[in-house]
Every structure is written in structure tokens, then in C-alpha cells.
N, C-alpha and C positions, 0 to 999 in steps of 0.2 A: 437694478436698484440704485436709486441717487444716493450717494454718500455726500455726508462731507467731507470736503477738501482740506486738511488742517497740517500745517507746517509745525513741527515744532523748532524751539530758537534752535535746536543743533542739529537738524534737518534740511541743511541747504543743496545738499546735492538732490534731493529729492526733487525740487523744481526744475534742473538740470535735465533731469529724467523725462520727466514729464510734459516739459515747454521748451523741445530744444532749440537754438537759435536759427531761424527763417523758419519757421513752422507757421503758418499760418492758423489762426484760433478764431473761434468762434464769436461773434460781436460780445462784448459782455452786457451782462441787461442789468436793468433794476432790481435794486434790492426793494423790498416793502417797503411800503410809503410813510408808515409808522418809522421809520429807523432813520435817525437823523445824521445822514451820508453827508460828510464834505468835500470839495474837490481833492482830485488825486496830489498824491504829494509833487512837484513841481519836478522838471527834469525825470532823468532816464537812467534811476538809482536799480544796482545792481540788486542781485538777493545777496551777494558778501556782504555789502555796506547797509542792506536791511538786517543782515543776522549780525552783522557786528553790534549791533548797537547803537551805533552815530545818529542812526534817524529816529527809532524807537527806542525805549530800557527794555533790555531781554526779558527783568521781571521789575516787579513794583511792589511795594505793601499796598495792602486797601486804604489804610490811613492818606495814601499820596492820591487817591481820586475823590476831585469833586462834585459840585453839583452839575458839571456842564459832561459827567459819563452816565451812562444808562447799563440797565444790565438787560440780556436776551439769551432765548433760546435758539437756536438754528438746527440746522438737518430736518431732514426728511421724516415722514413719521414711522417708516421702514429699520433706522438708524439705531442700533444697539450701540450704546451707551455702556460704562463702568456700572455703573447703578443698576440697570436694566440686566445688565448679564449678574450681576448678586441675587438681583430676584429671584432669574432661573436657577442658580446654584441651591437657593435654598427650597427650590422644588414648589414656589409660592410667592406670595406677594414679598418684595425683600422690604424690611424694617430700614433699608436706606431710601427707601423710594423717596420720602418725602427732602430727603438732604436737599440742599442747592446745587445744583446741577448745571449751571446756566454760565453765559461769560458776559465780558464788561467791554464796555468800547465806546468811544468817545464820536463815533462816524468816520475817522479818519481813514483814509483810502488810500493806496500805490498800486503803480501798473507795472506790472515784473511779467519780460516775457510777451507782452501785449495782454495779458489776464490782469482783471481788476480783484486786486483783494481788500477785503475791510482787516483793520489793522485790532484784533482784540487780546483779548488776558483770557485766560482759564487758570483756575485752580488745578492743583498737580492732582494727580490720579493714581501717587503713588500710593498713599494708603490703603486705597480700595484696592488696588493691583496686589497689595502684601497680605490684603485679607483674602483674597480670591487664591493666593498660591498657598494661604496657609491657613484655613479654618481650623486648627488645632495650635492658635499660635498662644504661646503658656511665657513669652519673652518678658523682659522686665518691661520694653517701649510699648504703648499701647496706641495702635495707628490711630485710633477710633479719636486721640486728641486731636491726631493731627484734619480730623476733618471739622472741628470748632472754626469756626470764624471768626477772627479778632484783628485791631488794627494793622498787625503785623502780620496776618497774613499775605506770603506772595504769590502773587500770579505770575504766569508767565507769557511770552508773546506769543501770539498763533496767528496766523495769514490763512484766510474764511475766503475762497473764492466764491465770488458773489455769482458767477453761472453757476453754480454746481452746489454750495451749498444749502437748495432747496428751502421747505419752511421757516418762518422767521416770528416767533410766537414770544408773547409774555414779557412784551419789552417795560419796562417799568424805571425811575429815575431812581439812579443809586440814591442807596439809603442804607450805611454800615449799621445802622440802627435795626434794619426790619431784615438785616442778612443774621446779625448776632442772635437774634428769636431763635434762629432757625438751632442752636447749640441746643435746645432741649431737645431739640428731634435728636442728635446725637446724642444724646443719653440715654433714650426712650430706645434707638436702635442697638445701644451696647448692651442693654441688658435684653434685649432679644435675643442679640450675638451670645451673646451668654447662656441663654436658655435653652438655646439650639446645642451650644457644645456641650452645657452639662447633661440633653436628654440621649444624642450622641455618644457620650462618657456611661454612662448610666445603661445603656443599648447595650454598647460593648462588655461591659462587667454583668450584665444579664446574660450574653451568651454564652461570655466565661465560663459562667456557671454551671453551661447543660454541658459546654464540652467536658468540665470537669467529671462531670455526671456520669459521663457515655463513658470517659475514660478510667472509671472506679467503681463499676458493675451497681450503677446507680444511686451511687451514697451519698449523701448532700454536703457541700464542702466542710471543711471543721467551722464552727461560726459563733463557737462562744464568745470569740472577741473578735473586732474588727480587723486586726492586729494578723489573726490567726486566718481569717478568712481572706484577708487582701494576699497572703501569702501562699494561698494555695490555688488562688486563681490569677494570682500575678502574672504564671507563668505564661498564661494564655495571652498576653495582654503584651509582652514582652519584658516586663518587670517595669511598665512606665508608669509609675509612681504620680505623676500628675492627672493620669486619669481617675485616680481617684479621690480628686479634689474637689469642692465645689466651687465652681469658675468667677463668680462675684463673690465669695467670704475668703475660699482660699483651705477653708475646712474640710477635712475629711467627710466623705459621706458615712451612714451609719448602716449595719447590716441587721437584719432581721432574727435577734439570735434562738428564734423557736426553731430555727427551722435546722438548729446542730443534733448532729444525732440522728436523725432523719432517713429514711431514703425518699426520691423523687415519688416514689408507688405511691406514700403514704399523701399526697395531696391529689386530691382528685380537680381539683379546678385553678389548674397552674393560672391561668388569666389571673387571675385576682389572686395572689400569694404575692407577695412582696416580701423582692428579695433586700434590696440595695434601695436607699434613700434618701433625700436631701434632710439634713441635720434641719437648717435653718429654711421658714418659707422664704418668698419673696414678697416683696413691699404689696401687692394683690393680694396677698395670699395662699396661693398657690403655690406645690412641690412638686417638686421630681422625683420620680419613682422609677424603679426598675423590678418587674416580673417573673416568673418562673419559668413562663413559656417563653422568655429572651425580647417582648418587649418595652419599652419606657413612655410613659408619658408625663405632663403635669396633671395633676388634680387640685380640687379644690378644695379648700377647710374641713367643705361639707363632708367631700369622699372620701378626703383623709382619717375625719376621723370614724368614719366607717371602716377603715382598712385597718385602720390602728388597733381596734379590737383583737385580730389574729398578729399583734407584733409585738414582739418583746426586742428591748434594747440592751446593752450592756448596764 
């Protein structure tokens, strides 16, 4: 599988590793003919005195590039990406697919080692990495900013071996104009992020529910108030109080209070019994529900107020 080749600025011994001194390397070739390459930087600069700084800035805002950088894709089409592994996370198309994904580079080239690298910027990949180790993150920080594009975004330096980092796609001339568009897909993807964790949240206090069930010779939790019911299947849940919020208002969900006093026998088509459900829809219209038989989905107006018939609220 071709990978990309990518240094980050505080990755120097890594080339150490990999090109060590009298190793003989492979000719380096052309990059695409589309990509507007400059001669290599002059002399026989180390990778310290490239990581340091003195030749390139470790990082830059986008405000500081102009019309003479371009922005592109590279690797391979094999190549898992930040973005492409959130897809699979979410078991589907990921609602980040569409972000910017791409880096910046002005052509500029150095030969480290006898390997020719093009000198570019990437956007940090911490956000996405804080959302990848924590899809239940409930923090005050909301990563989902930090993937906005705005003048004062920084990049940082990567060294792109030009043998090894395969395909070179989508090259287009910087434009912080037609990168800042791209902030509605970021809000477009947080309330997916969101939708996902409130159907998640909504799952979990659905199952709640039947353990409580199995655990109390079938009785359906106490549910005349919300209050009363988040307390009795709390315990399933570990007492975490944030699952039962919803993720874009920050509001309680509400519980289905026909169903106190109950046992489970008395429903015969748990599928459709709504237990647990979004207070507020969302801007489509559409809610989150959670079921009898333990699972969630959204619906729409229409189903809603189908469902709504068998629900009573506080």
C-alpha cells in the first residue's frame, strides 16, 4: 500500500530513521505536472535546520498566504485519512466527509537525505482526533469550532516525499474565500454529530428501561414524572446525568408518562411504544425517540404525530 510520507514539525528523528546517512535512495521523480514545483532549496540543509524553522515557519495563519500558494490533495487512493476513519466510526457516510481536507503549498522543494520533499501546511487534525477518542464528549470546548476555517487559522509544516506520496488531485489556487464556505459544512456536520449522540443517549436509556424491567418481575419504571423516571433507570446508566440531555438544546428529554403503572405484558407491540423523547424537534423537523423493545431512532412530523396519540407527557 503507498502511503504518504508526512513529517510532522516535531518529527525529526523520524527521517533519521528512515534515510540514514550513505543509504543510497531511489531517483526521486516527478510530481504532477499540474503542481507548480520550484527548484530544491539551495545547499545541503539539514532536517534540524528544516525543523527548526530558519528555512520554513513551523506554522502560519491562512491570512499570511497568497495568491502565488495553491491548495491539493495527495496520497494514494488506498490512504485513510482523519475524515475517512470518522466515516467508518460512524458505521456510514461521515457528516465530515465534505470538510477540507486538503493542504497548501507554494511548490517549494528541499532535498533531505538525497529524497526530494515538497514543503506544505496541513491543518491540525487535533479536533477530529478529540472527536474520534471521545464521541460522547459533553466538555464546555467544542472541537467542531476548531474545524472552521478563518484567517487565523494555522497550519503547520509537513515534508510530502514526492517518490512516495503517490496521487496528487484537486489542485486549485488559494482562495480563504472559497475555504470559509466550507464553515457551513461544519455546522451541517455538528448537528449530525449531535444527532448521532442524542440517538446513542436515547439507545442507552431505552435499554435501561428493559433491564429495569427484567430486574422488577416486569414492572415498567415509575414514570409519572421525568424526575421520577431518570431516577430509577439512572442506575443502569451509571447516574450520568448528561445522557439525559439533549445534545444541541442541552434540555432534558421527556418520558412517556402512560406507560407508569404498567407492566411490560400490557404492550403488545413494544416497536412502536415510546418510551423516552426529544422535547424539542430539530430545524427538519424531525425527533429522537427511544422504544420499548430498546431501540432509537428519528422520525418525522408525520410519524411523530402518529406516535404522539399513545403518549402522554407530564
Amino acid at each position: 500500500m503507498r502511503i504518504v510520507t508526512r513529517l510532522s514539525a516535531f518529527a525529526g528523528v523520524l527521517l533519521a530513521v528512515v534515510f540514514p546517512a550513505g543509504a543510497q535512495q531511489p531517483a526521486p521523480t516527478v510530481a504532477a505536472p499540474a503542481l507548480p514545483l520550484t527548484a530544491p532549496v539551495e545547499g545541503q540543509p539539514s532536517i534540524t535546520e528544516v525543523l527548526s524553522g530558519k528555512l520554513f515557519p513551523l506554522k502560519q495563519q491562512l491570512k499570511e498566504m497568497d495568491a502565488g500558494w495553491c491548495t491539493f490533495h495527495a496520497g494514494a487512493k488506498d490512504t485513510l485519512s482523519p475524515l475517512m476513519i470518522m466515516g467508518m466510526m460512524h458505521g456510514g457516510p461521515s457528516p465530515f466527509a465534505n470538510l477540507f481536507d486538503g493542504m497548501f503549498t507554494k511548490g517549494q522543494t528541499v532535498v533531505l537525505g538525497g529524497e526530494t520533499f515538497l514543503i506544505a501546511y496541513a491543518c491540525s487534525n487535533e479536533p477530529l482526533l478529540k472527536m474520534m477518542m471521545d464521541q460522547e464528549h459533553h466538555g464546555n470546548a467544542d472541537p467542531m469550532e476548531s474545524l472552521k476555517l478563518t484567517p487565523e487559522t494555522e497550519v503547520t509544516l509537513s515534508l510530502l516525499s514526492i517518490r512516495t506520496m503517490g496521487n496528487i488531485s484537486d489542485i486549485k489556487p488559494f482562495s480563504l474565500k472559497d475555504l470559509a464556505s466550507t464553515n457551513t459544512i461544519v455546522e451541517s456536520a455538528r448537528a449530525n454529530a449531535q444527532q448521532s449522540t442524542s440517538l446513542s443517549q436515547l439507545r442507552q436509556i431505552a435499554t435501561a428501561t428493559l433491564m429495569y424491567i427484567q430486574d422488577n418481575n416486569g414492572n415498567m419504571p415509575p414514570a409519572d414524572t421525568f424526575a421520577h423516571f431518570q431516577q430509577a433507570v439512572g442506575v443502569y446508566l451509571g447516574n450520568n446525568e448528561a445522557i439525559f440531555h439533549q445534545p444541541n438544546t442541552n434540555a432534558f428529554y421527556q418520558v412517556n408518562t402512560a406507560l407508569n403503572g404498567h407492566k411490560e405484558a400490557h404492550f403488545t407491540d413494544p416497536v412502536n411504544v415510546v418510551v423516552v423523547f426529544e422535547a424539542t424537534p430539530w430545524p427538519d423537523g424531525k425527533r429522537g425517540v427511544g422504544f420499548l423493545d430498546g431501540h432509537a431512532k428519528m422520525v418525522t412530523d408525520a410519524q411523530w404525530q402518529q406516535l404522539k396519540a399513545r403518549v402522554k407527557t407530564e
